[in-house]
Structures are given as C-alpha cells and as structure tokens.
C-alpha positions in Angstrom: -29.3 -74.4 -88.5 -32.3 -74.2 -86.7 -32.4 -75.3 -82.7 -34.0 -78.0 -81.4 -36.7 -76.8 -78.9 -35.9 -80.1 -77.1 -32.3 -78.9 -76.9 -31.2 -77.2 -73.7 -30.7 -73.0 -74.0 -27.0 -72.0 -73.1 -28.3 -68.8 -71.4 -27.9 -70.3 -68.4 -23.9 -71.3 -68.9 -23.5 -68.2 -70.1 -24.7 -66.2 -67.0 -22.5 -68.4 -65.1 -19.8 -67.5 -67.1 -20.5 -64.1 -66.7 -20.8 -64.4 -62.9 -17.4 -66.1 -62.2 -15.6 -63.1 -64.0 -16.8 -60.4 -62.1 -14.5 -59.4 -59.0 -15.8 -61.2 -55.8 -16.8 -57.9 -53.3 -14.3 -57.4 -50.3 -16.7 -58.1 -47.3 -16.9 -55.1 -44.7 -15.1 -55.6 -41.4 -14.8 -53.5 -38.1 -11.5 -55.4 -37.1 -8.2 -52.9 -36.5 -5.9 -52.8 -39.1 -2.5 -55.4 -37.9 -0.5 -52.7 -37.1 1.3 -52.3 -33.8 -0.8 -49.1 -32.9 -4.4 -50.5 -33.4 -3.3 -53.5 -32.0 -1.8 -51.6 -28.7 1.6 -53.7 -29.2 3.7 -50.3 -28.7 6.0 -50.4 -26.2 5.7 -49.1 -23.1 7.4 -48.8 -19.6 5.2 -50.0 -16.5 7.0 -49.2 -13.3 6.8 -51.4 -10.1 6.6 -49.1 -7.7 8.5 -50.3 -4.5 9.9 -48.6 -1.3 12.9 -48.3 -2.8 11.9 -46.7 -5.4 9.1 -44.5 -3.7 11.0 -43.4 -1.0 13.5 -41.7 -2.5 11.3 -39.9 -4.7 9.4 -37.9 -1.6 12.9 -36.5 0.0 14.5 -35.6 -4.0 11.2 -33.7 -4.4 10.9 -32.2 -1.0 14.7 -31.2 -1.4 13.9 -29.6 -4.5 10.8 -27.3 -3.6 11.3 -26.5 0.0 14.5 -24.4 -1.4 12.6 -23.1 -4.5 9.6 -22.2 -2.0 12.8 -20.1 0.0 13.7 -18.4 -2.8 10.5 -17.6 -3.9 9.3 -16.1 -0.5 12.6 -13.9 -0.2 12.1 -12.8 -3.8 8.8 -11.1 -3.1 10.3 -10.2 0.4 12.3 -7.9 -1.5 9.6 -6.2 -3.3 9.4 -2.2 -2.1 5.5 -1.0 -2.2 3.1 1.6 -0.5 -0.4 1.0 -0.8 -3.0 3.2 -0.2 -6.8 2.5 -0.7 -8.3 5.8 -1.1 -12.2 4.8 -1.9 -13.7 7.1 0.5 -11.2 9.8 0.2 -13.5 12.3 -0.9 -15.7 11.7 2.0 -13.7 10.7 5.1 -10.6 12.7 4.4 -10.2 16.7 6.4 -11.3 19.1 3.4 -8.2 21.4 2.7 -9.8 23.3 0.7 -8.3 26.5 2.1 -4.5 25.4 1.6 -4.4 22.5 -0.3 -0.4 22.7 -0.3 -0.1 22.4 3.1 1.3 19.4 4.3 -0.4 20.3 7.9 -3.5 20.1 6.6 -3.6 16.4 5.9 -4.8 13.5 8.7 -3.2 10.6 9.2 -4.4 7.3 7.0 -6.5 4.8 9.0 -4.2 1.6 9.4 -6.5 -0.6 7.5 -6.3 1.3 4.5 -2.6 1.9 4.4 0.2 -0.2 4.2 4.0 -0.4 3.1 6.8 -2.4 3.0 10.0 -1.1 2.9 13.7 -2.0 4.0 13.8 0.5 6.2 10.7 0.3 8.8 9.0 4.1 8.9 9.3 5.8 12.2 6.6 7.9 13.5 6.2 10.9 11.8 6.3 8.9 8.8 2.9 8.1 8.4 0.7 8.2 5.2 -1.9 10.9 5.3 -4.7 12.4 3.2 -6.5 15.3 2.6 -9.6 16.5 -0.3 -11.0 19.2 -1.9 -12.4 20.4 -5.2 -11.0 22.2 -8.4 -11.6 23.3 -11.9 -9.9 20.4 -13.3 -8.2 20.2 -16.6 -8.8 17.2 -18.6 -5.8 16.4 -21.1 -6.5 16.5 -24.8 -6.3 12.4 -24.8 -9.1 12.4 -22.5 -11.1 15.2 -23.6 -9.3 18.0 -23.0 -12.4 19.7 -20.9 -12.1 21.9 -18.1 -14.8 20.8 -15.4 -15.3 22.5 -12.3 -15.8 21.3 -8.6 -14.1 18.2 -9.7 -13.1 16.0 -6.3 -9.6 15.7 -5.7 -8.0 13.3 -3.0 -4.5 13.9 -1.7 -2.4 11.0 -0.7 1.2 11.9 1.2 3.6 9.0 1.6 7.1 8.6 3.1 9.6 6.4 1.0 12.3 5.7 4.3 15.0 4.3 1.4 15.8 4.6 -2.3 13.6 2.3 -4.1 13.9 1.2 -8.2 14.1 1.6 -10.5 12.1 0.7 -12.4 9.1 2.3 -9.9 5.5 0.9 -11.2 2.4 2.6 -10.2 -1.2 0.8 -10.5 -4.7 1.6 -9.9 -6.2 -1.7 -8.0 -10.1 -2.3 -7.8 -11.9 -4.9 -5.9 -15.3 -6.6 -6.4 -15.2 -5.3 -10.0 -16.3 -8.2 -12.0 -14.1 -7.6 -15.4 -15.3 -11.9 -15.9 -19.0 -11.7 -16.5 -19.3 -13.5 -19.7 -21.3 -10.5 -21.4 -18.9 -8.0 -20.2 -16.1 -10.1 -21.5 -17.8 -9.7 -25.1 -19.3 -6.4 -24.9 -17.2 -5.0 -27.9 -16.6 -4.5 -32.0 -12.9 -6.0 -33.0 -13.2 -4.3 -36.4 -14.0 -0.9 -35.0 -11.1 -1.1 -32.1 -9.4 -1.9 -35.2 -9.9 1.2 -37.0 -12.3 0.0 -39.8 -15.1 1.8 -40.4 -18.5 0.6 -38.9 -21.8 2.3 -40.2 -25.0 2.9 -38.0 -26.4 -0.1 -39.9 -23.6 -2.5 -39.5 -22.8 -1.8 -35.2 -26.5 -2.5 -34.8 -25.1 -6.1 -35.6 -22.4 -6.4 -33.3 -21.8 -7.4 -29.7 -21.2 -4.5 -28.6 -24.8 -4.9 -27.2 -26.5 -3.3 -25.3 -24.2 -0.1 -25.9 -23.9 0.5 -29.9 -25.5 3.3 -30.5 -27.6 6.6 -28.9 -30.9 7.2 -29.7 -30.6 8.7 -32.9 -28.8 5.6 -34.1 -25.3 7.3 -33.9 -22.6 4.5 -33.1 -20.9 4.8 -30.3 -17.1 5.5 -30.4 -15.8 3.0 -29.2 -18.8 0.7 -28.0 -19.4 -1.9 -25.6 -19.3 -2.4 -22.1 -16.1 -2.8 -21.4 -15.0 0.6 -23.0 -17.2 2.4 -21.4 -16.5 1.2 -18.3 -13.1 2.6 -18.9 -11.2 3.6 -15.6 -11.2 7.5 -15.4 -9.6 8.5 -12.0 -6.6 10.9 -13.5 -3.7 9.9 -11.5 -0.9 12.9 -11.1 3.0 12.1 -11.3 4.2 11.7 -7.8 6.3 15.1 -6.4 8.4 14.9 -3.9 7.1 18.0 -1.4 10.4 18.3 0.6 12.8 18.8 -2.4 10.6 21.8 -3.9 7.8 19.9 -5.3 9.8 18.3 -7.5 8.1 15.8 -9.8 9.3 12.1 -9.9 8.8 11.7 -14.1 6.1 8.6 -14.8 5.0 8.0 -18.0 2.1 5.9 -19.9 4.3 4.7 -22.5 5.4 1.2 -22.0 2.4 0.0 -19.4 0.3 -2.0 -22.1 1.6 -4.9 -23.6 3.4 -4.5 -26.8 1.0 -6.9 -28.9 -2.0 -5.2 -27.7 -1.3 -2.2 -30.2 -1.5 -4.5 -32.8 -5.8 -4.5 -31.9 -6.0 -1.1 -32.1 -5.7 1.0 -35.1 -6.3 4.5 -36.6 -9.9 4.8 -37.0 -11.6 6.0 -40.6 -14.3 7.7 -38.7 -14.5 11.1 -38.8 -15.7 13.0 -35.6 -19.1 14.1 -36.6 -19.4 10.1 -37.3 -19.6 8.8 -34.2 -20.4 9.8 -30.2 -18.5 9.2 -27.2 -19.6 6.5 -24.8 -21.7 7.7 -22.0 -19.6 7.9 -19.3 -16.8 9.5 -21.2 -19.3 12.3 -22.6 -18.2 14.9 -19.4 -15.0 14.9 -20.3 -16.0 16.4 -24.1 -17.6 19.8 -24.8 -21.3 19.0 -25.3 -20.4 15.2 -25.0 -19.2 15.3 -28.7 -15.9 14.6 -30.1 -14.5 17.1 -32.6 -11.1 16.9 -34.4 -8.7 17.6 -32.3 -10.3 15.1 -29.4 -11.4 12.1 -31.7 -9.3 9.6 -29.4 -6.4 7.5 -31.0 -6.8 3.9 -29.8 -3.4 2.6 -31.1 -1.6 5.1 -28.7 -3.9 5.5 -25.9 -2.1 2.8 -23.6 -4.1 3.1 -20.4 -7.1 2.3 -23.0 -5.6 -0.9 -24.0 -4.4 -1.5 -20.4 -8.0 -1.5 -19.5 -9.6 -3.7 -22.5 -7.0 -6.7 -21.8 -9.8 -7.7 -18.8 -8.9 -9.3 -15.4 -10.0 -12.6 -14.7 -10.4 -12.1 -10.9 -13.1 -9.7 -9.8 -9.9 -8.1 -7.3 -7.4 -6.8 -9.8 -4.8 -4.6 -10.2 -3.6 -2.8 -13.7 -0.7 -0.2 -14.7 -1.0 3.2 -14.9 2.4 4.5 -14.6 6.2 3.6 -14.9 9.9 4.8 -14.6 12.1 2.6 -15.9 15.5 4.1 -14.6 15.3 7.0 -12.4 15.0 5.5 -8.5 12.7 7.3 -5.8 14.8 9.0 -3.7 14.1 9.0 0.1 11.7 11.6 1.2 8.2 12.7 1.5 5.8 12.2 -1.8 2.4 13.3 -3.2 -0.2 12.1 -5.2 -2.8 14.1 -6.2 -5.8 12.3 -7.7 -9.5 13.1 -9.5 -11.5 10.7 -7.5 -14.8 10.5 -10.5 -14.5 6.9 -10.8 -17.3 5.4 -8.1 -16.5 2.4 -6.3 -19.1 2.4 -3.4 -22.0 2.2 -5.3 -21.2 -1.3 -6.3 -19.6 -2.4 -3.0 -15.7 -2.4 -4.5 -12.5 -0.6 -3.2 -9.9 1.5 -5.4 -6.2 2.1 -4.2 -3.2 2.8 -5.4 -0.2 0.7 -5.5 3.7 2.3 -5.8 6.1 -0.9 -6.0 9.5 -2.1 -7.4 9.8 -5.5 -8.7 12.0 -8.7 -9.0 12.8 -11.3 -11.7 9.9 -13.0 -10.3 7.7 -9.7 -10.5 5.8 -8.0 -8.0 5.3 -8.3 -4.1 2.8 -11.9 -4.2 4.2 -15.0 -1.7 1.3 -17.4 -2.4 4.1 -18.9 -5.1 6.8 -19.4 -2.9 4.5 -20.9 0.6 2.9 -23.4 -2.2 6.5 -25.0 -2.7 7.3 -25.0 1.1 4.4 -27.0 1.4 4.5 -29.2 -0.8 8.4 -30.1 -0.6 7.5 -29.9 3.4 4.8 -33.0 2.9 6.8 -34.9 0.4 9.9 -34.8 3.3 7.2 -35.7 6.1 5.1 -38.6 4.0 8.6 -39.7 3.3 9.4 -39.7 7.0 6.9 -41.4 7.8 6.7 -44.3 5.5 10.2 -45.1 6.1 9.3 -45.7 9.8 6.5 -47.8 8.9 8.9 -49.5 6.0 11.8 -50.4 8.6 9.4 -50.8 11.5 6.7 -53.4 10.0 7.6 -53.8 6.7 5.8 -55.4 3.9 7.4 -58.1 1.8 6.8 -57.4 -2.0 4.3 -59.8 -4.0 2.5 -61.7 -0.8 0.0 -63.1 -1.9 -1.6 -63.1 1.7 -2.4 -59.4 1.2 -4.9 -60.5 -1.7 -8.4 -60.1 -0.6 -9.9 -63.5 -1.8 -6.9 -65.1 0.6 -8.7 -63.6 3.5 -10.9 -65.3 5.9 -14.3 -63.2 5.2 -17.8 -63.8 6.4 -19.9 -65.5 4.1 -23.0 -63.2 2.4 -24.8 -65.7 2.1 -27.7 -67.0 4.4 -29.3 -69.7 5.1 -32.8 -70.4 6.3 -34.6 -73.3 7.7 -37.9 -75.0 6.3 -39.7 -73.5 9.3 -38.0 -69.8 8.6 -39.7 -70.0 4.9 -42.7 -70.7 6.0 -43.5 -68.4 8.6 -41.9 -66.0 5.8 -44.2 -67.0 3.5 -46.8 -66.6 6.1 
C-alpha cells in the first residue's frame, strides 16, 4: 500500500528506538576509589607526646648507648697495630747500601710517621727504624716475572713488645688518592675482567676510556684507569731478625672478598692479543706479555683487592694475612720495592700490621658516637625534668595558643591630615 506523503515518516521513532538501546557511557571521574586506602581511613597510632612519656625515653636511650659506646671504645682499645708511613723512605732514610743486613745501619723513624699500639708500651731501644738502598729486583711470575735493576728498596724494623694474633693483617694505606672520581670509578670493561674476549674493534666502544688501546690499536690487557693504576709496591713477608731471619708466613689468599672472584674469569685472549697497561709494562720483558706471564685475573687477589675502589680519598686495603700462627715478641722486618709514587700527587703510603676484634680493626669514631649521644639524651633528660618539676606546664592550656595572646595590632591607622601630606 502506498504512503501518504501527508503521513508522518517513522524514521524518526525508529532512531529513538535505536538510541534508548545502546548502553548509556560511564562518565569519566578523578574521585578515589571507596576503599579504606584511597580514602586514608587506615588505622593509625598518633602518640601524645607528654613528659611522661618523653622523659623516660631520653634516660632508656642514654642508658642504652653510653654502655654500647664503652664497649665499642674498649673493643678497638684492644686492637694490636704498628704503622709506619714510609712515603719518603727512599729519600730521607741512611742508604745501607753497603750492609743492608745490618740492623746498625738503620735510623730511628721520625715520631710523626710512626706509631703503635700495643699492650705492652715499647721501652727505648724499641723504636721503629729505616734504612734504603737499591737492588736487581726480582719480579714474581704473577707480576711479570722481570728482573729490574737499581730498583729502590725501603727497610722498615719494628719491635712487637707482646704476642699479637692471630689472625695478623697487613695493609698498604694511601692518602689523598682519589679512588671516587666518577670517571675513575668507570674507567673499565666488565666483559673483558670477565674473561670474554674483546676485539680491537669492540674495546674502542667501551669505557675503559681514555685507556683501551696503544697506538696500533692493540687492546689493552686489562684496560681502564683503575687497573692501571694498580698498586705495585711488592711488599716482603715480615722476618723476625733476632730468631735467624726467620720469616713470619703471610699469604695473598683470602685478602679479597670471596664474591669478587666471581667478576673475574679466565680470559680467551691469547698473549700476542693484547698489551699490558702502561704502568705495568716494566715489569714485562719488552712490555709484552707472553705465555707464561699473561696474568690470571680470577686468582690474582691483590688485583681484585684493588678494583673493589675506596670511597674516601684516605684508604687502606689488604695485602697480607695469617690466619693462625701469632707474631711472637721480637724484632721484625719489612723489606719493601718503593716504585709506586705518592709525592708527585701530594698523598702518603704506609703500612699497617694489626690484629682485629669482632668489631674489626683499631677505629673508635663508632664507639665516642654512642657516648655522645646516650651522654645528651641523659643530660636533655636532666634537664627537662628540672624544668618539668620546677615550672611545669599543665597539658592542653589553651593559654599557650598564640591567638589567646595579647599581641600588638599590625594594623595602622592614619589621620585625614597624615593622607594628605602623604599624598602630597
């Protein structure tokens, strides 16, 4: 049947139709979901702090730390050490060069650069002493194995006045040696420490910059800062010179930490491969590594004792240990290749023999910080009970409220006659 063009179209109800079915769309909202988190309806504890409360608090924790602090001082009290900076050993001490063995030879430490703390005080007679002269010095195979003549070698004597350890720990200490400096601190190639292989191509990316390679593009072995400012002074076992030279046995093993052999592995280079860095090219015949001198990062310790770097620019690191044998009493001596320079940068090197406690080496700072702090807490308790039981405060007056005081008013007020001549 044919519409009526006067007849009204049902398009229009139908679009309607259409419209109420679809879903109405859930408007957008910033509001916190009704939970007791958003909502910051969790519960919590708010203390009202009180001089009963307070009070007691300052003498339980100045109770607590002043005896800690105690503790803690004679702990590192305890602590057994010689040290004996030896920067300038090569040019201040008596050259012996004629009998190096003889103990007559030496001159007596100046005060300021040695020091000791024993249980038994040293008598005089007992004084550290030094002496210098040079040698053909033989480099072990794990540093070279070269033999280098007229190599400077400082002599430190020390008395030991008691039986100390063990263990015993001796460690090289440097000062003003900035181990920090941001590119220092990244001055290295994880993958090669690692072992993995690292092409002339391929080190040229790393951050071992700006030593990773010489100038015929051979990689350095292993590159970087930071290894090649490794610490070379060789320092000999102690020997005890009044019981026929006979050597107190210190070892490498055990100084580095036993996770940091996990960094290090067996490298894939081969020793035509790769150089040494520059300052360890001396200690190699024609400053290149060969097969029987291409150095073994997963064992060499003192390596891995020097890559773990110090985050104060006065620092001290382990070079030797002896676990169980103690130091008997008597007269000892050190005998040292002084190559590593110190002066030229302003720094100090020394050496440092010491036993330890449960709370480690000789360092009081620790202990003192706990005296003072439990000291103040008992005095600022002290104190604020007098004041308390003197003139005390009664809780919640509201007379101590600002806006309940009597203050002078900010505001100001000016005559008729003030504005104009202001205006004037």
């Amino acid at each position: 049947m044919a519409r009526n063009a006067n007849e009204p179209s049902d398009d229009s109800s139908d679009r309607r139709t259409d419209a109420a079915d679809e879903p109405k769309k859930k408007e957008k909202s910033r509001r916190p979901a009704n939970t007791a988190f958003r909502q910051q309806r969790l519960k919590a504890w708010q203390p009202i702090l009180t001089p009963k409360t307070v009070l007691p608090l300052f003498f339980i924790v100045g109770i607590i730390f002043a005896p800690i602090g105690g503790l803690l001082i004679w702990a590192s009290s305890t602590v057994q050490e010689v040290s004996i900076d030896y920067s300038n050993c090569v040019r201040d001490a008596p050259d012996i060069s004629s009998n190096p063995n003889d103990p007559n030879a030496l001159s007596d430490i100046p005060s300021n650069l040695a020091s000791s703390s024993f249980k038994t005080a040293l008598v005089s007679g007992q004084a550290s002493t030094w002496g210098r002269y040079n040698k053909t010095f033989q480099y072990p195979l794990t540093r070279g194995g070269r033999a280098i003549e007229n190599t400077p070698m400082c002599v430190l004597e020390f008395y030991v006045p008691n039986d100390i350890g063990g263990p015993v720990f001796l460690y090289y200490r440097l000062t003003n040696f900035y181990q920090n400096h941001r590119r220092y601190v990244s001055s290295l190639d994880v993958d090669q420490l690692n072992g993995k292989f690292r092409d002339n191509g391929t080190i040229g990316g790393s951050d071992c910059d700006p030593l990773k390679a010489d100038g015929n593009g051979t990689a350095y072995y292993p590159c970087g800062l930071i290894a090649n400012s490794l610490f070379n002074d060789t320092i000999n076992q102690p020997y005890k010179v009044d019981d026929n030279n006979n050597i107190y046995g210190m070892t490498e093993n055990g100084i580095a930490w036993g996770s940091d052999a996990d960094l290090y592995g067996d490298t894939a280079y081969k020793a035509d491969q790769v150089v040494p860095p520059p300052n360890w090219q001396p200690r190699y015949e024609n400053g290149r590594y060969n097969d029987s001198t291409l150095p073994n990062l997963h064992t060499d310790y003192a390596f891995q004792v020097w890559m773990r770097t110090a985050g104060l620019p006065a620092f001290s690191k382990l070079a030797l240990r002896n676990d169980n044998e103690a130091m008997k009493l008597g007269r000892y001596r050190i005998e040292i290749a002084s190559v590593f320079p110190v002066t030229t940068y302003g720094g100090t090197k020394s050496i440092l023999l010491s036993t330890r406690t449960v709370m480690g080496g000789k360092n009081p700072f620790l202990g003192i910080a706990y005296v003072v702090v439990g000291g103040l807490c008992i005095l600022l308790g002290a104190v604020f009970t007098a004041t308390h039981l003197i003139k005390p405060r009664k809780l919640g007056d509201h007379t101590y409220l600002t806006w309940n005081n009597d203050q002078p008013s900010a505001a100001t007020t000016t005559t008729v006659g003030e504005r104009a001549r202001a205006g004037a």
